[in-house]
BAZA-8012 format. One record per residue (C-alpha): y, z, x; residue in one letter. Coordinates in steps of 0.25 Angstrom, whole numbers, padded with zeros to 4 digits, always signed. Each point is the difference from the previous one (the first is absolute). Last residue first. Layout:
REM residues N
YZXa...
END
This chain:
REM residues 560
-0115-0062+0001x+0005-0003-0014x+0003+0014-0005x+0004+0004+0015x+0010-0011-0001x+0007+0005-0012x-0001+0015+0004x+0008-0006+0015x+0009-0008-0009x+0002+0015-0009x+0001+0009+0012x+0007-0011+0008x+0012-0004-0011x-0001-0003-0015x-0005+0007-0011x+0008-0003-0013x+0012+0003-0007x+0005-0009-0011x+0013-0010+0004x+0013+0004-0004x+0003+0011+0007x+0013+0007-0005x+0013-0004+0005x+0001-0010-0011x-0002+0009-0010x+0016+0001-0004x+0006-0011+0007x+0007+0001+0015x+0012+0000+0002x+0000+0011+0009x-0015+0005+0005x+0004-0004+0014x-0010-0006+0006x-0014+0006+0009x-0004+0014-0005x-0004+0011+0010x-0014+0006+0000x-0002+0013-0006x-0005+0012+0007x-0012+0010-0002x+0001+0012-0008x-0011+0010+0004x-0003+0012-0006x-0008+0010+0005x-0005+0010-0007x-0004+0015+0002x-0012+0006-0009x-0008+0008+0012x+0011+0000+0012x+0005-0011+0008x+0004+0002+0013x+0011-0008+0006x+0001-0013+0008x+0013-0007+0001x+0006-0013+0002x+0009-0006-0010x+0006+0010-0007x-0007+0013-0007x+0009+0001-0012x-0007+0013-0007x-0001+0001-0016x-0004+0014-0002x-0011+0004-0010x-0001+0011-0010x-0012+0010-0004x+0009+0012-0010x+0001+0012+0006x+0014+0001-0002x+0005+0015+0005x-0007-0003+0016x+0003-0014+0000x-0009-0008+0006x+0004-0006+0014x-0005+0012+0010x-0011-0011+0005x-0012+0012-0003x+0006+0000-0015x+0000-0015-0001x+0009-0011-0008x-0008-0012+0002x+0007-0012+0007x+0003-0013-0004x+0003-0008+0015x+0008-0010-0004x+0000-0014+0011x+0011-0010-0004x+0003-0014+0001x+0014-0007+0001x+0001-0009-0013x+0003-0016+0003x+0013-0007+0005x+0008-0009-0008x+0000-0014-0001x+0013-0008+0004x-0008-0010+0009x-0008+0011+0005x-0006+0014-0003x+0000+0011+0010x-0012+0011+0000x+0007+0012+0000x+0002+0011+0011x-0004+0014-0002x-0012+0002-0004x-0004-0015+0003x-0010+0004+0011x-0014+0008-0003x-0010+0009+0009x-0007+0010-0010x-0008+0012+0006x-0009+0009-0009x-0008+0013+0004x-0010+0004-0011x-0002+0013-0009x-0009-0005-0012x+0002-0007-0011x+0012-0009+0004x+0007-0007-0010x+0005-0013+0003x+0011-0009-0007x+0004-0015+0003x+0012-0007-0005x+0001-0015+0004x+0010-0009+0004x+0008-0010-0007x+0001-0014+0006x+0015-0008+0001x+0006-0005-0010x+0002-0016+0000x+0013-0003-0005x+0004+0016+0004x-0003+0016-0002x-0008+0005+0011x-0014+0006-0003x-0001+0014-0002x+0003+0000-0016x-0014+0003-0005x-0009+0007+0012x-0012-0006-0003x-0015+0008-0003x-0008+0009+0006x+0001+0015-0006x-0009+0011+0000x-0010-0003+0010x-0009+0011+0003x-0003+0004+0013x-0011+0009+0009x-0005-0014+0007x-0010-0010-0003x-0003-0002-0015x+0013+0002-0002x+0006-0008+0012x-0011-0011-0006x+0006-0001-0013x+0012-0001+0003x+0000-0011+0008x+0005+0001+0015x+0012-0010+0000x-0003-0014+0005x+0003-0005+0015x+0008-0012+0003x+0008+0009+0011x+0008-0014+0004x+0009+0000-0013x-0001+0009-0009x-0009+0012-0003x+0002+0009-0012x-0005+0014+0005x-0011+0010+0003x-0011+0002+0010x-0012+0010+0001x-0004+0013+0008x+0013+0009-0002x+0010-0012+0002x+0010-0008-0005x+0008-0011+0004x+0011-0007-0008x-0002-0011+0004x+0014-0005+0003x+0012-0009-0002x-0001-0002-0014x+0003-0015+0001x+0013-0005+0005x+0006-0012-0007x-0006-0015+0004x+0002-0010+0011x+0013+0000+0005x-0006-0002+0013x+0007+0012+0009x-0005+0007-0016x-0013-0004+0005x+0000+0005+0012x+0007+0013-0003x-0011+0003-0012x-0012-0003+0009x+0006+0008+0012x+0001+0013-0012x-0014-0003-0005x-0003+0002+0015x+0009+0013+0001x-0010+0007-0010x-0015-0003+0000x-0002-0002+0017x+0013+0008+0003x-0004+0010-0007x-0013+0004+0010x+0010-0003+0011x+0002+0013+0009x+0002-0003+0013x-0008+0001+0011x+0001-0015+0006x+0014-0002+0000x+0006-0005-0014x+0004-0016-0002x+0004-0002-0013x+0007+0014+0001x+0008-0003+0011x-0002+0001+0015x-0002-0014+0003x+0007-0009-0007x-0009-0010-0009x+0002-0015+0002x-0007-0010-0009x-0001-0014+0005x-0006-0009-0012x-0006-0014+0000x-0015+0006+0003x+0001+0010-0008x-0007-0006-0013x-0009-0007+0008x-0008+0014+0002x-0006+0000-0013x+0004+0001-0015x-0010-0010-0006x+0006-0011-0006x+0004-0002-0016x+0014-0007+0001x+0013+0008-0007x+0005+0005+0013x+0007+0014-0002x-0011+0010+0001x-0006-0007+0013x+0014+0003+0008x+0002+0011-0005x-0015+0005+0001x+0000-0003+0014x+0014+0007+0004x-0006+0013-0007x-0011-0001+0010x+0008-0002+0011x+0007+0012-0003x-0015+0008-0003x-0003-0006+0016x+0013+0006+0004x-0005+0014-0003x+0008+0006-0012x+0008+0012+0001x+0002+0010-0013x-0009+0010+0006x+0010+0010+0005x+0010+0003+0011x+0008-0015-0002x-0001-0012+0010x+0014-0006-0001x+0005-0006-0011x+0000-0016+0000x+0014-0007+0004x-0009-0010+0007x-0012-0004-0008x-0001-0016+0004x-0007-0010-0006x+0003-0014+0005x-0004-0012-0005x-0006-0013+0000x+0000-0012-0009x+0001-0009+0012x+0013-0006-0004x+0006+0009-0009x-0002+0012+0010x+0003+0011-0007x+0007+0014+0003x-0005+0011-0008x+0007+0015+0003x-0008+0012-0005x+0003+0016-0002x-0008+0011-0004x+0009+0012-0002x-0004+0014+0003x+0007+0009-0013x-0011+0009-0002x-0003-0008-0011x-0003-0011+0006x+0013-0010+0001x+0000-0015-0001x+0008-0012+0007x+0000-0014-0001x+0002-0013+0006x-0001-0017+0000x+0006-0008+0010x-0005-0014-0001x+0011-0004-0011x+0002-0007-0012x-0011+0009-0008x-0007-0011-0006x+0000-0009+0014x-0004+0012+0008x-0010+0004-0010x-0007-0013+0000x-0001+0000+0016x-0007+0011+0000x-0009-0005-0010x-0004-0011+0005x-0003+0007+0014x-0008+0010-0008x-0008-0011-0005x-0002-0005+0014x-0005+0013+0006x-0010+0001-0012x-0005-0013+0002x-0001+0000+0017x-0009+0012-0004x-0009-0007-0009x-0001-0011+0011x-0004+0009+0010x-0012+0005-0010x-0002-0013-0003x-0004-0004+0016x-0008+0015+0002x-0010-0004-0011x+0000-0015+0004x-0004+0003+0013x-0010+0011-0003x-0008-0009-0009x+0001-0003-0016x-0012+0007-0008x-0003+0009+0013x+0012+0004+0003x+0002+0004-0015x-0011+0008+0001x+0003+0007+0012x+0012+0003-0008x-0008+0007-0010x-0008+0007+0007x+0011+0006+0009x+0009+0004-0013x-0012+0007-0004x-0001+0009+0012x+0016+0002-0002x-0005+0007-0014x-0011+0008+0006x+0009+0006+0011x+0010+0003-0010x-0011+0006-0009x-0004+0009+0011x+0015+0004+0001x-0002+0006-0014x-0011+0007+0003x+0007+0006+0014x+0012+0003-0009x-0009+0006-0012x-0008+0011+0010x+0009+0002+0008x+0009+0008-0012x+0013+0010+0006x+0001-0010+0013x+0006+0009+0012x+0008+0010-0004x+0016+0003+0005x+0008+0014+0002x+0001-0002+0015x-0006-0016+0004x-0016+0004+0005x-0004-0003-0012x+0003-0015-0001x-0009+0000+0012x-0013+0006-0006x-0001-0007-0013x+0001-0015-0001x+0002-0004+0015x-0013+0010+0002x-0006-0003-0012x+0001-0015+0002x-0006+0001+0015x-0011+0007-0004x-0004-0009-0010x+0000-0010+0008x-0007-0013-0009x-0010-0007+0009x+0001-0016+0001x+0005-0002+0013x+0010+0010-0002x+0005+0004-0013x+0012+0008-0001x+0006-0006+0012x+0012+0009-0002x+0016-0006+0003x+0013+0007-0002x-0005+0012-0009x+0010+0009-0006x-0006+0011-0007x+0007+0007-0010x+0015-0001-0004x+0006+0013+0007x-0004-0008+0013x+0010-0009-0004x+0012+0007-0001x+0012+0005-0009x-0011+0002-0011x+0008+0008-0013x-0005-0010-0011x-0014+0002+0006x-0009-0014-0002x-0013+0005+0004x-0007+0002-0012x-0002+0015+0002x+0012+0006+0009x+0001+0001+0015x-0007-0012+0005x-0014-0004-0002x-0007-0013-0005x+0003+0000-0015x-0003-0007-0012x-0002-0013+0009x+0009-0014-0002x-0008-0012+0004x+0002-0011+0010x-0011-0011+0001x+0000-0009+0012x-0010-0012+0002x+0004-0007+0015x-0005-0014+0002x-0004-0009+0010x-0004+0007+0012x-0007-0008+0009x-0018+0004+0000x-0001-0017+0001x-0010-0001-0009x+0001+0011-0010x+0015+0001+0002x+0004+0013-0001x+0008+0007-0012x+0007+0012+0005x+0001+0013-0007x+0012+0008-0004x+0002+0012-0009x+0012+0006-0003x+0005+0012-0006x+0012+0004-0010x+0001+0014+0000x+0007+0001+0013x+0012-0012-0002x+0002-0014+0001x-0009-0001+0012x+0004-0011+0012x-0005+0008+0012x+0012+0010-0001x-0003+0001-0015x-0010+0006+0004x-0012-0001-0010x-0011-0007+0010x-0016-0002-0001x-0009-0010+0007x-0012-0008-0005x-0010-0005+0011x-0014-0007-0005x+0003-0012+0009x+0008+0002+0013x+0014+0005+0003x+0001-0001+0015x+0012-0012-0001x+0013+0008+0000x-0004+0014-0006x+0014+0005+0000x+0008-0012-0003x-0008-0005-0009x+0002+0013-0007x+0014+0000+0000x-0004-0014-0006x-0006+0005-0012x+0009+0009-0002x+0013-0008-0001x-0009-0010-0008x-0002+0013-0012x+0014+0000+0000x+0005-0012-0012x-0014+0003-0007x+0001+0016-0002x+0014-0001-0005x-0004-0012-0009x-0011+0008-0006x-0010-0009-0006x+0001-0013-0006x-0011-0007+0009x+0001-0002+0015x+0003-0012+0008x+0002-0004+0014x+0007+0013+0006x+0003-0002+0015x-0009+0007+0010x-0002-0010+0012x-0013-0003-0005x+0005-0002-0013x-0002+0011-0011x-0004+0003-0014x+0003+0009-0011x-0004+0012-0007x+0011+0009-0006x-0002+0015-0007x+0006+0008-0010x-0007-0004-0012x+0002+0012-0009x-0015+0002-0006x-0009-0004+0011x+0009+0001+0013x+0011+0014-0005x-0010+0007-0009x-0012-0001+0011x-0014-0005+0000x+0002-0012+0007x-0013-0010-0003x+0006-0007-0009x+0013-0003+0004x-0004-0003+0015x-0007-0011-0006x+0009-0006-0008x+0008+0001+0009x-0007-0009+0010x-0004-0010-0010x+0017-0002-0001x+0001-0002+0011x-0010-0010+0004x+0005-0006-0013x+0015-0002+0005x-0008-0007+0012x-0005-0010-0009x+0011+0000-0006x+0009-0007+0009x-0011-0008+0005x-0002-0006-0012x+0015-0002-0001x+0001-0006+0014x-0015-0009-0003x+0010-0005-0012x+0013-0004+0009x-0008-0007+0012x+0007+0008+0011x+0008-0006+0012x-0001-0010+0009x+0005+0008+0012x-0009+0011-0003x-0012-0010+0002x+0005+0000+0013x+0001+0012+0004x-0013+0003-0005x-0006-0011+0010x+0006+0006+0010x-0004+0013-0002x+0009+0011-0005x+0000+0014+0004x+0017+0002-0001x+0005-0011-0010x
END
């Protein structure tokens, strides 16, 4: 292992006791989850507090994820990308009281509004660097050409907001708030037709609350140093990893010897027709494999790309998402595969493109070829169904992890009322096991407002397996007042009526007083043919409850 001492080495060698690995494994999963507890509750906007769209995790030395809590797997499997581009950057002059900034998904971001803060953890003895707390949040806006900075139409970066490769946002202790509001403000604007952050004020609160939140992650580790010693510490954090890698290795070498062979393979299509394409071959004997995209689209003109750091992010979660151990999801979990991205397609864009979709669209897509390579499970939504005029929308799967904006607090918040949230009956595919329904939900704008939605699965299905048929394509109605000054309101009929618009996909439109949106999110696709099979017995048998991250991370906090 790279920064080892001898007698580390060696204590490696022998491997871990098994309960001080399980206590370990938590104890950093606590770090973790202390930190976004924090950073929750002092954020002050809709998308941290009340949406949850933000990570915390924490780091080796050499910048691979130990452990985190059940955040956003997105966040977690790229946040190391960035913490070592920043290695890389400052090399060893960081010092204590330093805190540095970056979104680019250049130096390892996923994509503009998603920023991280990093910070060192020191050695109170030695003044080595031992640790790194990261925390990555998702901001309401940080500039770009339209609010919320996630444009359907972006066919570059610099339309996305500011893009920030690395800022020492704290420095020695003082907080440069100079430095942000010129990143923040004054050089997205200088891009033709662009803003620089739309609210300073929430961004550089809720990034004070990062900065808080990574401090507390110091404390505690310094604690755990202190109640084990730095040699332990660091020797079960090694063994944790060497866990993970080996319980990927099992599995590998399971799915070769269920599915028969060690070439696996898939192929999906975004809407705009760009295929995603993936070839598995294992190696039995190690329990290795290799990932490789080839036959992938080419770089597309807008914001569908996805930075390699959000592939490999998708590849993590795979690979954690399939093993039925409870580990942390950390840097282990790569170790036994080789993925190869071509260069010049859409998983691995040049450094100005456009990527915003690619972060909360293509990923979902990556997830859903991987697993389907695996034979894992039908395709889930697909999508997020992005929404934006200042607050989130959408049913998240997969790696978003988020929760939906509650109606209660877009009301009280925003210029909306919510008319209709509920399931969209039917959506689901039809099979033995069907698959999920998605959701209806309908806004009315009460006041002019500019609206963008950035959604997939408009056009292409989500595919079922094993004879199970695929689920519902989404779709975005814009429900438009009929209006004199719009030269829609019939001149002999002057009765009020409304238009039933089908947006697409990826639009943004203006809204006027009393317009609705109505969003109709996919279904996911069935697994099993629904032949033969008994009246009842494709329904769900066993009564719903809460499972998943929100609800084991609700769980945990209850207790905590």
């Amino acid at each position: 292992m790279p920064g080892t001492t001898p007698n580390l080495a060696e204590k490696l060698k022998k491997g871990p006791d098994p309960i001080l690995l399980t206590l370990f494994a938590n104890r950093f999963m606590s770090v973790a989850e202390a930190m976004g507890r924090s950073l929750q509750q002092t954020a002050i906007s809709t998308n941290i507090k009340e949406r949850l769209d933000f990570s915390c995790a924490l780091f080796a030395p050499d910048g691979d994820l130990v452990a985190n809590a059940p955040f956003i797997p997105i966040h977690l499997g790229s946040m190391s990308f960035a913490v070592k581009y920043q290695m890389k950057v400052h090399g060893k002059t960081l010092k204590e009281g330093d805190v540095l900034m970056t979104n680019s998904p250049h130096a390892g971001g996923s994509h503009l509004p998603d920023i991280t803060i990093i910070t060192p953890v020191f050695d109170t003895d030695s003044k080595e660097i031992i640790f790194f707390t990261a925390s990555r949040g998702h901001h309401a806006d940080i500039g770009g050409i339209l609010p919320g900075s996630m444009p359907p139409t972006s066919v570059n970066i610099f339309e996305e907001g500011a893009n920030i490769e690395s800022f020492k946002i704290v420095d020695g202790g003082v907080f440069n708030s100079e430095g942000l509001y010129e990143y923040m403000v004054e050089k997205p604007a200088q891009y033709p037709g662009s803003s620089g952050c739309r609210n300073i004020r929430d961004v550089e609160s809720d990034l004070k609350a990062q900065i808080a939140a990574n401090h507390k992650g110091i404390q505690l580790i310094h604690a755990i140093v202190d109640d084990y010693g730095l040699e332990t510490v660091q020797e079960y954090m090694y063994h944790i990893r060497a866990n993970a890698e080996m319980s990927v290795r099992s599995l590998l070498k399971d799915v070769a010897k269920r599915a028969g062979t060690n070439i696996l393979s898939a192929v999906d299509y975004l809407d705009d027709g760009s295929p995603i394409q993936l070839s598995v071959e294992i190696n039995e004997d190690e329990g290795s494999a290799v990932l490789d995209f080839e036959g992938t689209g080419f770089e597309v003109r807008g914001n569908l790309n996805a930075p390699i750091s959000v592939v490999h992010s998708a590849v993590i979660y795979c690979m954690r998402a399939m093993l039925d151990l409870d580990i942390p999801l950390n840097a282990g979990c790569l170790v036994p595969l080789t993925i190869h991205i071509p260069k010049k397609s859409l998983l691995s864009p040049s450094r100005t493109a456009a990527v915003c979709g690619g972060n909360v669209l293509t990923s979902q897509r990556i997830v859903d070829v991987v697993l389907k390579a695996f034979h894992a499970c039908a395709a889930s939504q697909g999508c997020t169904n992005n929404l934006t005029f200042g607050a989130g929308d959408g049913v998240h799967t997969h790696i978003t992890n988020t929760r939906i904006g509650d109606v209660e607090i877009l009301e009280r918040r925003y210029p909306v009322m919510i008319h209709r949230f509920g399931l969209r009956e039917g959506s689901g595919g039809v099979g033995k096991w069907h698959g999920g329904e998605g959701v209806v939900r309908e806004i009315e704008f009460l006041e002019p407002m500019q609206v963008s939605i950035l959604s997939e699965r408009r056009t292409r299905q989500p595919y079922g397996l094993e004879g199970g048929g695929p689920g519902g394509l989404g779709r975005n109605t814009w429900i438009k007042q009929c209006r004199e000054e719009d030269g829609d309101l019939d001149p002999e009929n002057r009765v009020l009526l409304q238009r039933e618009i089908n947006i697409g996909g990826k639009a943004t439109i203006w809204m006027g007083k009393g317009d609705k949106l109505r969003i109709e999110t996919p279904g996911g696709g069935a697994w099993g043919s629904p032949e033969g099979t008994k009246k009842g017995e494709a329904e769900h048998q066993a009564a719903w409850e809460p499972r998943g991250s929100i609800a084991e991370r609700a769980a945990a906090q209850a207790g905590f």
